[in-house]
C-alpha positions as CSV (number, residue, x, y, z in Angstrom):
1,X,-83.0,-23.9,-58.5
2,X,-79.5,-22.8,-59.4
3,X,-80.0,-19.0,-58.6
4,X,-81.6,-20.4,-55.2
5,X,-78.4,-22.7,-55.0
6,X,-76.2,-19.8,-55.3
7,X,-78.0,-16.9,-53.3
8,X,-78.0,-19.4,-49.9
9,X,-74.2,-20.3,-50.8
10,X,-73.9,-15.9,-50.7
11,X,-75.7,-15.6,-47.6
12,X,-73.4,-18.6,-45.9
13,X,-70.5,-17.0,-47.2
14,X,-71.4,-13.7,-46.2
15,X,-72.3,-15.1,-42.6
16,X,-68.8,-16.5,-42.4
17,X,-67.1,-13.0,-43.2
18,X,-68.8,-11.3,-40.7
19,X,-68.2,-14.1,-38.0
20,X,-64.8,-13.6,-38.8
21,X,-64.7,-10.4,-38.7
22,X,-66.3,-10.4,-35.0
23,X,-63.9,-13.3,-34.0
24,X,-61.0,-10.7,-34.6
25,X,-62.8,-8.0,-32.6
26,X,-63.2,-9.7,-30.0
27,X,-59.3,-11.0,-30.2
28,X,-58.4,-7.1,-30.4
29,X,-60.7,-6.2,-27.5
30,X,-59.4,-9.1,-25.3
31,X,-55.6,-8.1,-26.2
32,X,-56.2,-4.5,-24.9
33,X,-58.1,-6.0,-21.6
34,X,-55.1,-8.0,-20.6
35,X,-52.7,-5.4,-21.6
36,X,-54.2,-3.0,-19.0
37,X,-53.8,-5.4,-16.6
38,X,-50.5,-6.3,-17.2
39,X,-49.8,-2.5,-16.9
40,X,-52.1,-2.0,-14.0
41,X,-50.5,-4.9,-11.7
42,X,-47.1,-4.7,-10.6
43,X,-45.0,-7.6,-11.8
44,X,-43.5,-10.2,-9.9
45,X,-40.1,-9.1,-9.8
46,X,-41.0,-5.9,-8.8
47,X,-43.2,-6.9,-5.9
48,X,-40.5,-9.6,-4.8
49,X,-38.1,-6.4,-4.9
50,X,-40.4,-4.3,-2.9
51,X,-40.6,-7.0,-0.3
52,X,-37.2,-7.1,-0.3
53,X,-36.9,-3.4,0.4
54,X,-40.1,-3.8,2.8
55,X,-38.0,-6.6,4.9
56,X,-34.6,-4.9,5.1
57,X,-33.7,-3.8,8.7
58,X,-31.7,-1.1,9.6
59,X,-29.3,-1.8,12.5
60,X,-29.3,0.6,15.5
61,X,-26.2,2.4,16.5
62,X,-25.5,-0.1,19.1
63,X,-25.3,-2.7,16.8
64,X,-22.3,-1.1,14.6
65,X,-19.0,-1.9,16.1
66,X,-16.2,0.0,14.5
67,X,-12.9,-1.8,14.4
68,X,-9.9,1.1,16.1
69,X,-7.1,1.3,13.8
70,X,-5.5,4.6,15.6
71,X,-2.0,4.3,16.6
72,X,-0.9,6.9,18.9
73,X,2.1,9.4,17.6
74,X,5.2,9.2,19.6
75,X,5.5,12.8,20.8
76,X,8.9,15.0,20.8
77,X,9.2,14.1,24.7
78,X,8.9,10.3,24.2
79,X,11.6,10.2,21.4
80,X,14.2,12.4,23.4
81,X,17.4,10.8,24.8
82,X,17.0,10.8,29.0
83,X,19.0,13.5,30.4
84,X,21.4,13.3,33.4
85,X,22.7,16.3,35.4
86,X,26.7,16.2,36.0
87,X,28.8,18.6,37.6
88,X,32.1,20.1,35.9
89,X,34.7,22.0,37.6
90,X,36.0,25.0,35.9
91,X,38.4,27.6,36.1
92,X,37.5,31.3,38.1
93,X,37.6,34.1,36.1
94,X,41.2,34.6,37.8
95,X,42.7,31.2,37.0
96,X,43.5,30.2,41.0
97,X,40.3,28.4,41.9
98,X,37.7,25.8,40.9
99,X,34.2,26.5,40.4
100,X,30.6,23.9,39.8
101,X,28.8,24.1,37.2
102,X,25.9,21.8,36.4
103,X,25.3,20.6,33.0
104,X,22.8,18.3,31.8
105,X,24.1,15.9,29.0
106,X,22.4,12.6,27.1
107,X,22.2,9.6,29.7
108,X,24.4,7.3,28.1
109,X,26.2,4.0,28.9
110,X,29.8,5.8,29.0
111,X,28.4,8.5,31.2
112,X,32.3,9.4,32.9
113,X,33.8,9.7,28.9
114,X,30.5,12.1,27.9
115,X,31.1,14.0,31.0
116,X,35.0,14.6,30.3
117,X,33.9,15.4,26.9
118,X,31.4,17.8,27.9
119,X,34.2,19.5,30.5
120,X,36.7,20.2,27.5
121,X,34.0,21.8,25.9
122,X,34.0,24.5,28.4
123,X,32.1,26.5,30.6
124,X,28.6,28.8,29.0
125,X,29.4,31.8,27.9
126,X,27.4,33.8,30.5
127,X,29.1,31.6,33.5
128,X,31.8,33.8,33.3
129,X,34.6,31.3,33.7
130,X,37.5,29.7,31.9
131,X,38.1,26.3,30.9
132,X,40.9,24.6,33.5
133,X,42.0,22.8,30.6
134,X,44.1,24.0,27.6
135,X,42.8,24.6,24.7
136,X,43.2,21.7,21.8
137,X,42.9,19.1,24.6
138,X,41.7,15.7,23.5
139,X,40.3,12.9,25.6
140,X,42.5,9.8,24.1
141,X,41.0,6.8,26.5
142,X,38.8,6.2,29.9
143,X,38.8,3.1,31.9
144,X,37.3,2.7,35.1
145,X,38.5,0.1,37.5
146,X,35.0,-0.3,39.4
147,X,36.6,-3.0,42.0
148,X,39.7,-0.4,42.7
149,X,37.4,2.5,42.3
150,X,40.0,4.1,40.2
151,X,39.4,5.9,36.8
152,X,42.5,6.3,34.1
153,X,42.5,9.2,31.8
154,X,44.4,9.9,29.2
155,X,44.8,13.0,27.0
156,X,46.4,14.2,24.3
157,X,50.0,16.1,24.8
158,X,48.5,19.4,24.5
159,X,47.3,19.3,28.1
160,X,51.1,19.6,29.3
161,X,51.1,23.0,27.9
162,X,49.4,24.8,31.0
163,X,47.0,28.1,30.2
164,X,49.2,31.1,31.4
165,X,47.5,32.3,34.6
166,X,46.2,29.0,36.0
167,X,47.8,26.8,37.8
168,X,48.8,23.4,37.3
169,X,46.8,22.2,40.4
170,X,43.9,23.9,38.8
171,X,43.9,21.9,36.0
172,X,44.4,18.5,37.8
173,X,41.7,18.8,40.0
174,X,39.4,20.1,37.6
175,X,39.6,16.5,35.8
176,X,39.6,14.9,39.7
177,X,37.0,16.5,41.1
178,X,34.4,16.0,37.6
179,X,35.4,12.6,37.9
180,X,34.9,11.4,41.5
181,X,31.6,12.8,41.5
182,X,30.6,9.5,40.4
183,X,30.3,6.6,42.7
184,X,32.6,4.2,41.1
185,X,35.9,6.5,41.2
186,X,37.9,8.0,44.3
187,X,40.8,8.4,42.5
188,X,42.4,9.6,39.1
189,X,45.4,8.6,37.2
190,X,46.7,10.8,34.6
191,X,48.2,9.2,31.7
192,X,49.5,11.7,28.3
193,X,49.4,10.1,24.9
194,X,49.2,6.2,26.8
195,X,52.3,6.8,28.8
196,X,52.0,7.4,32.7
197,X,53.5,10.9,33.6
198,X,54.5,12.0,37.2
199,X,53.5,16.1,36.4
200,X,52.3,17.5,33.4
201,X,54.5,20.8,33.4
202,X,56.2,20.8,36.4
203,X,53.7,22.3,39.2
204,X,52.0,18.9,39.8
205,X,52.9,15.6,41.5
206,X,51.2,12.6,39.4
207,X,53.3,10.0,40.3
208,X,50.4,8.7,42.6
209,X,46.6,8.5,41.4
210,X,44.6,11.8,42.9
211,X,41.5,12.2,44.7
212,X,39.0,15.3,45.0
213,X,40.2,18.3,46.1
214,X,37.5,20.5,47.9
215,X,39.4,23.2,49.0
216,X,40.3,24.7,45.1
217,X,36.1,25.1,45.1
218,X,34.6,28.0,45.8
């Protein structure tokens, strides 16, 4: 009864062991099934990405606006200073007559001072003529009296000491005739170092303000 006892308590055990043993092979066998799966099916991130990417639209070339930031260069013409054409009276190459030549010089508010300025600078060199004024000249003060249509100028003392072969009225009316071109001045007055003068070296008659004198041109 005992060896009975004990050979039916081996075969339960026995059947126990090997239902065990199937249990786990069939654990092992499920784990590989849903681990192919797992790999074989994209995941949901993934597919949520794809749709994503699926979804995206890509706007046309009508769609894009592009803001202009261009800002146009000033070019060398638009940062020049205006230019205005004067005339200035010289000497001939003889010393006894007047002579026009045109000059263009900066358009600025003190146009009858730049224009004196640019007269005792002389004639161009290919002009062939002589400067009415002597040399070492300076232009002291300008004042225009638009209501009297007058224009006082004064120089420096050096212009008392006339050029030798040009006269005296050459020199005058090479200052009158530059600056009654303009249509605020008729007349001159000639003033050296502030103080009025009646001639500068004797060949002249300043006591009275001068106009143009058209027949020293040629």
């Amino acid at each position: 009864m005992k060896k009975w006892l004990s050979g039916l308590l081996l075969l339960v055990l026995m059947m126990g062991i090997c239902a065990c043993s199937g249990v786990k092979a069939s654990i092992a066998q499920l784990k590989d099934e849903l681990n192919q799966d797992v790999i074989a099916q994209p995941s949901t991130i993934d597919l949520a990405e794809n749709e994503q990417e699926n979804t995206l639209e890509v706007p046309s070339i009508d769609d894009i606006s592009i803001e202009e930031t261009y800002q146009p260069v000033p070019t060398a013409s638009e940062n020049q200073v205006p230019m205005v054409a004067v005339e200035l009276y010289f000497a001939s190459e003889d010393g006894k007559n007047l002579v026009m030549e045109k000059k263009e010089i900066p358009k600025v508010e003190g146009v009858a001072r730049a224009t004196i300025e640019a007269l005792l600078e002389g004639p161009s060199e290919q002009s062939g003529l002589r400067s009415a004024i002597p040399a070492g000249t300076d232009l002291l003060d300008i004042n225009i009296k638009a209501d009297e249509k007058l224009c006082i100028v004064d120089f420096s003392k050096e212009i008392a000491t006339i050029d030798s072969g040009i006269s005296e009225d050459v020199t005058v009316y090479a200052i009158a005739n530059t600056l009654c071109q303009f249509d605020t001045v008729d007349a001159v007055e000639f003033r050296v170092e502030g103080m009025s003068v009646t001639t500068l070296d004797g060949g002249s008659d300043l006591s009275r303000a001068v106009s143009a004198n058209a027949a020293l041109v040629k």
